[in-house]
LOVEXRO-207190 format. One record per residue (C-alpha): residue number from 1; x, y, z. Coordinates in steps of 0.02 Angstrom, whole numbers, always signed. Layout:
residues N
  donu      c1      c2      c3
   NUM       X       Y       Z
...
end
This chain:
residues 362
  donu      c1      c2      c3
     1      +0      +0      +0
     2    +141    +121     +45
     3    +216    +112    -123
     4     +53    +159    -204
     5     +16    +301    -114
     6    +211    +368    -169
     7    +180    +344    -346
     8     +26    +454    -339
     9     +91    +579    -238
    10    +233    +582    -375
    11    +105    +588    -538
    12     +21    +723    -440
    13    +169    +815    -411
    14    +229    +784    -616
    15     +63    +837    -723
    16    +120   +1033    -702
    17    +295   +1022    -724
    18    +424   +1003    -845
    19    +554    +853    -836
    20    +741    +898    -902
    21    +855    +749    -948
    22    +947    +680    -801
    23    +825    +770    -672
    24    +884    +703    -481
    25    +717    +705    -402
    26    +617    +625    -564
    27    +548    +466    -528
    28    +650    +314    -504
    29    +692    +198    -667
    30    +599     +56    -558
    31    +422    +175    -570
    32    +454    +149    -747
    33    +434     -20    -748
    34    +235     -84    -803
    35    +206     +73    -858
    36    +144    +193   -1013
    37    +276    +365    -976
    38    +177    +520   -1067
    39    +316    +609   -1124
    40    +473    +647   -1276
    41    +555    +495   -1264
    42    +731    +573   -1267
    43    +692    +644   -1123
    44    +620    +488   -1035
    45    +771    +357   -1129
    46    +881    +484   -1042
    47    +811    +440    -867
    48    +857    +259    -892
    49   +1032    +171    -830
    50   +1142    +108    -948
    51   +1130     -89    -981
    52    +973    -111    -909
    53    +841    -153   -1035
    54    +814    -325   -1098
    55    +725    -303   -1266
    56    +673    -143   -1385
    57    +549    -170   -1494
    58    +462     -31   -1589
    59    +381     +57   -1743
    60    +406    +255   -1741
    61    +283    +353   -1854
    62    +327    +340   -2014
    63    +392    +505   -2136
    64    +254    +584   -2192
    65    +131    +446   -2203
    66     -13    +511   -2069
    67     -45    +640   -1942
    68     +33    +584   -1794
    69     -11    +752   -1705
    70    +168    +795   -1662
    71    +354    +739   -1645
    72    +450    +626   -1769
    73    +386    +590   -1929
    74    +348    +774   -1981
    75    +513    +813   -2041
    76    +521    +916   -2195
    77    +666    +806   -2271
    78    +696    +603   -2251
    79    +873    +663   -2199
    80    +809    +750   -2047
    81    +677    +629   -2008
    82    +827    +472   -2027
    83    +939    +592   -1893
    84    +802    +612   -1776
    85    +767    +422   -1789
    86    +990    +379   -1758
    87    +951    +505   -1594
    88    +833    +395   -1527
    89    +936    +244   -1567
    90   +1076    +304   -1502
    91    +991    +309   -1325
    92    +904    +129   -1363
    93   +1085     +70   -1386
    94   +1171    +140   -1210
    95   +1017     +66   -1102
    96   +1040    -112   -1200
    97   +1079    -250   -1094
    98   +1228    -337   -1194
    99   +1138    -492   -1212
   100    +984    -388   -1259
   101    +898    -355   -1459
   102    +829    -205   -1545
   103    +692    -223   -1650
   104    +633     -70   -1775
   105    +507     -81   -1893
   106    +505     +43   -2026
   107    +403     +94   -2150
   108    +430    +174   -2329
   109    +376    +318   -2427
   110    +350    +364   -2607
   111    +395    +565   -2653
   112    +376    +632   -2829
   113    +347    +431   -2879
   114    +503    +375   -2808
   115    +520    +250   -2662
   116    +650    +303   -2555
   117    +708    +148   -2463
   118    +666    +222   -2292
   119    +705     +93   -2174
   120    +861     +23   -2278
   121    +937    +188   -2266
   122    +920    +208   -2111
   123    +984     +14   -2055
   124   +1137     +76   -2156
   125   +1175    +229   -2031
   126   +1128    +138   -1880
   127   +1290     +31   -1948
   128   +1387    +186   -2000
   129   +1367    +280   -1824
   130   +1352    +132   -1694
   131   +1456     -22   -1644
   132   +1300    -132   -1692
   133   +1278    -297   -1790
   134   +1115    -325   -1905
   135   +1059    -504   -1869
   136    +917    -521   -1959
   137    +801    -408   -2092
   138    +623    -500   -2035
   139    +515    -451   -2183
   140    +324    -441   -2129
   141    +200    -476   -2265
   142     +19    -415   -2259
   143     -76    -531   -2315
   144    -221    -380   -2344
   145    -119    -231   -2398
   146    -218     -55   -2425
   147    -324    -137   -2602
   148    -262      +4   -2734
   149    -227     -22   -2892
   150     -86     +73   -2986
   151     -55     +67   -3155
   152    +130     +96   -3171
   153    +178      -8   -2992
   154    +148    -143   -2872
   155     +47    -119   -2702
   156    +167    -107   -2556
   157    +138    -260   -2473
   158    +281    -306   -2347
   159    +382    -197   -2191
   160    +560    -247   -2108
   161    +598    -280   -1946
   162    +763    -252   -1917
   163    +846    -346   -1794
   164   +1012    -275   -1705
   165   +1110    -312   -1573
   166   +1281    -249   -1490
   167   +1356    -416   -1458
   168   +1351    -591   -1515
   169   +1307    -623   -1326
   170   +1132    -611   -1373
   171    +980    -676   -1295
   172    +894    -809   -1442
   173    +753    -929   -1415
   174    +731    -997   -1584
   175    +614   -1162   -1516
   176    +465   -1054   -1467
   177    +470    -922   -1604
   178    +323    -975   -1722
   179    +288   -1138   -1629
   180    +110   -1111   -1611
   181     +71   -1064   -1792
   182     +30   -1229   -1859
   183    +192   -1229   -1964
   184    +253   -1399   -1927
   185    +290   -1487   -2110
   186    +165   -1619   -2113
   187    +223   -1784   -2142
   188    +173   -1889   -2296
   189     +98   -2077   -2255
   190    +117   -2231   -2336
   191    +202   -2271   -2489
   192    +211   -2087   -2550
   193    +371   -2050   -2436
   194    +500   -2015   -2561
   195    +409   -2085   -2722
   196    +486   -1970   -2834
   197    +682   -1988   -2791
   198    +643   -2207   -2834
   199    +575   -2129   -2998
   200    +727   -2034   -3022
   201    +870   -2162   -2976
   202    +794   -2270   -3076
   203    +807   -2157   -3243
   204    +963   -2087   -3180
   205   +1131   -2121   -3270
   206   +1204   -2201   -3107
   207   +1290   -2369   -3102
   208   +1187   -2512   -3078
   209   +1300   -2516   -2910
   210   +1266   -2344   -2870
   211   +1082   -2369   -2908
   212   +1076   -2516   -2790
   213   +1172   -2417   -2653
   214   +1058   -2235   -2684
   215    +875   -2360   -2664
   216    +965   -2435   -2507
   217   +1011   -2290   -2432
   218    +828   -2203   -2490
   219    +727   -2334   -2400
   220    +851   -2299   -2251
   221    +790   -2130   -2235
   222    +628   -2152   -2271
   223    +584   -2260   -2121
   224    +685   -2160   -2002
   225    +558   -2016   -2061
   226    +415   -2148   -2039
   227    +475   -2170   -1850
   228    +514   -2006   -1807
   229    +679   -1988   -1786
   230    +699   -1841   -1933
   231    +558   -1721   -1994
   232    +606   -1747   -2179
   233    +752   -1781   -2310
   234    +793   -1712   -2471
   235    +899   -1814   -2617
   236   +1022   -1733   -2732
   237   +1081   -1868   -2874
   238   +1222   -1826   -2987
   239   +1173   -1779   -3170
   240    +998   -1718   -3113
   241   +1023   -1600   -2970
   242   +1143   -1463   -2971
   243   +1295   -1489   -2876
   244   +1345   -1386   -2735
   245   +1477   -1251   -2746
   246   +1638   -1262   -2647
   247   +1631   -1405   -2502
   248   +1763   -1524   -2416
   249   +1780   -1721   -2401
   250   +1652   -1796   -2321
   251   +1523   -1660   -2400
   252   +1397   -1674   -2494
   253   +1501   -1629   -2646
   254   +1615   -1776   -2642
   255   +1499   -1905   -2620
   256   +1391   -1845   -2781
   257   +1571   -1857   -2849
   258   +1614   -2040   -2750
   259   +1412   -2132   -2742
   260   +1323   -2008   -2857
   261   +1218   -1960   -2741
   262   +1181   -1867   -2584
   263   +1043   -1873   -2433
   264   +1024   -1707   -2340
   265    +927   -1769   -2185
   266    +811   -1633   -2101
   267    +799   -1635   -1917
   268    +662   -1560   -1789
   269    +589   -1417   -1839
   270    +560   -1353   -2005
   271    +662   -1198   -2062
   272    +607   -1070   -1977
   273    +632    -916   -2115
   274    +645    -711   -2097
   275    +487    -706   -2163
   276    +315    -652   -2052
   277    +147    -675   -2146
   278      +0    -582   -2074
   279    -137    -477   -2106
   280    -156    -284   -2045
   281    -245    -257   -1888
   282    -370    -133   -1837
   283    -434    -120   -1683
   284    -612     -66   -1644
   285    -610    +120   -1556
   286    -424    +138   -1591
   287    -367    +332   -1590
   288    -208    +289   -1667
   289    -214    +276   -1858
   290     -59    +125   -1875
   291     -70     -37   -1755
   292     +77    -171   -1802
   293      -5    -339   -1779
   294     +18    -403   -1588
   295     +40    -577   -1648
   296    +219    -535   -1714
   297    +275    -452   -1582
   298    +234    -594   -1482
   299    +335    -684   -1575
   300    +494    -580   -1567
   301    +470    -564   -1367
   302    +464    -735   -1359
   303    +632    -765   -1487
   304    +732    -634   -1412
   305    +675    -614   -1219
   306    +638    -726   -1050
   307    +506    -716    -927
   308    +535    -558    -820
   309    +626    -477    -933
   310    +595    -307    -962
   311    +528    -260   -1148
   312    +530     -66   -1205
   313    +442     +33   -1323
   314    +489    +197   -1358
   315    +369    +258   -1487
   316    +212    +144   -1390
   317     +75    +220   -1494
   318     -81     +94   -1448
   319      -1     -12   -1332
   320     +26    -151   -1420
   321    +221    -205   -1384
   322    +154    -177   -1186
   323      +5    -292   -1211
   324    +130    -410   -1287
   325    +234    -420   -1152
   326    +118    -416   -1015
   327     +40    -570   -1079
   328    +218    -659   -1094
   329    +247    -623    -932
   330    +378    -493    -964
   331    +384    -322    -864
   332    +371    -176   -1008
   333    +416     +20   -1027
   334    +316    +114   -1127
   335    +338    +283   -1210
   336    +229    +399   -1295
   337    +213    +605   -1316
   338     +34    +583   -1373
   339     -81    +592   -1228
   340    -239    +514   -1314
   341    -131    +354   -1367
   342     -59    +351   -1193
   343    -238    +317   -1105
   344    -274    +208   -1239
   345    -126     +85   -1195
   346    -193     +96   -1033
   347    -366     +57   -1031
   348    -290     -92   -1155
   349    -175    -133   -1023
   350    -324    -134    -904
   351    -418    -243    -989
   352    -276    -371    -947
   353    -267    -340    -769
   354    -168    -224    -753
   355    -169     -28    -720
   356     -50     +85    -635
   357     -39    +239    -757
   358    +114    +375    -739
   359    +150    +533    -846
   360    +299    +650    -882
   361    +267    +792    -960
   362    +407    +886   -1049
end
């Protein structure tokens, strides 16, 4: 009860004054924690120690693509709009957690009928100006982009995620990103299993040794993917599949060249690819005009954070990277200027059981 009452005497105290970077007597980085901060999120980053956030994940307004009501995004040039953007990155970088990720998702813009490769531009000087690695350009496709039709180009259909990170210390939790998605390859049954590659050993221009050996080997594999043990196989045999460039003895390119053939067995999982497909969401009542889908930030929490950890957004628009981690179990930070979008992440965040609502004005 005690700590309650100090965190309303402190919003109390906050809603008619203005909050300078590195302010002694702000609140505490720990009031921060569960909560959506009203405020320029310079200012706010600013108030956070160094190496103490576990995950950033975010989408800042986009250049010139709707009426945010104020801040970034209504730059007059993409230059100044990309420098704003490396200010705020610069701050996401110093309150990183060296095992921690960065996620930004970016979106472009056409001007004078020429896309200007927004988000790649600005991965490029994140590289140029910080001590960062790119691991990963995760390419979300909407699977119900804006229906226009152009008749000299192609409907925007996809956004990046870029994924960064400041060490190869990282935090990565490949077995429960998209393990819920129904993406599991699903076996074929009965005699089907690898019906083709008898087809094709048989018309191959193998040996009849070779032959014998590949059809050995092939009903080998099939019945260790009939048990279990491996998801699935592929066959390469020489003079029908391309051969593989470089490789070493042992690989796969000397025994094409020693047994004309070659089984690549597939275990676990299937590939799990940079690719996210999903449709736009809209949420009824919404104020804010751009919500990124909350099932793939779900999924990044879960690739790149643990329970408890703490996940921040710094442009937190409708809430949705907070709802995301609340029901992960992950402590969040969020950030927004906007008022209106701020007490519409909360009454989100209320509707999951949680509410304990904090501004900064500044």
């Amino acid at each position: 009860m005690g700590r309650k009452k100090k965190t309303t005497k402190r919003k109390k105290s906050l809603i008619a004054e203005t909050i300078t970077p590195y302010t002694a007597n702000s609140f505490s980085f720990e009031d921060m924690i569960d909560n959506i901060v009203q405020g320029d999120n310079l200012t706010v980053l600013r108030l956070i120690p160094d190496n103490s956030i576990n995950l950033i994940i975010t989408s800042p307004p986009y250049f010139k693509q709707r009426d945010y009501g104020s801040g970034i995004g209504n730059e007059k040039t993409v230059e100044q709009y990309i420098e704003n953007l490396i200010f705020v990155f610069s701050e996401c970088v110093r309150i990183l957690r060296k095992d921690g990720s960065i996620v930004f998702n970016l979106g472009d813009k056409y001007l004078e009928g020429s896309l200007q490769l927004i988000p790649h531009r600005f991965a490029i000087e994140v590289l140029k100006t910080f001590p960062v690695k790119i691991v990963n350009n995760i390419t979300w496709v909407k699977l119900n982009p804006t229906p226009r039709q152009y008749q000299k180009r192609l409907v925007s259909s996809s956004e990046p995620f870029f994924h960064f990170v400041k060490s190869d210390g990282y935090y990565y939790n490949l077995g429960d990103y998209m393990n819920n998605k129904g993406t599991k390859i699903k076996r074929t049954n009965g005699n089907n299993i690898g019906k083709k590659y008898f087809e094709l050993i048989e018309n191959s221009s193998l040996t009849l040794a070779q032959k014998k050996m590949a059809l050995c080997e092939l009903q080998e594999i099939i019945e260790e993917v009939k048990s279990g043990k491996i998801e699935s196989f592929r066959m390469k045999i020489k003079g029908i599949h391309s051969e593989p460039f470089g490789g070493q003895d042992g690989g796969r390119k000397y025994q094409l060249m020693k047994k004309g053939f070659t089984i690549i067995k597939i275990k676990g999982e299937p590939i799990k690819r940079d690719i996210i497909e999903c449709a736009v969401e809209t949420i009824k009542g919404s104020k804010h005009p751009a919500i990124y889908p909350l099932s793939i930030i779900k999924e990044l929490i879960k690739l790149l954070s643990r329970p408890d950890d703490i996940v921040l957004d710094p442009f937190i628009g409708s809430g949705t990277t907070a709802v995301a981690a609340k029901e992960l179990g992950r402590k969040y930070i969020g950030i927004e200027i906007n008022k209106e979008y701020c007490e519409y992440a909360r009454g989100r965040l209320k509707n999951i059981g949680l509410e304990k609502p904090l501004e900064l004005f500044s």
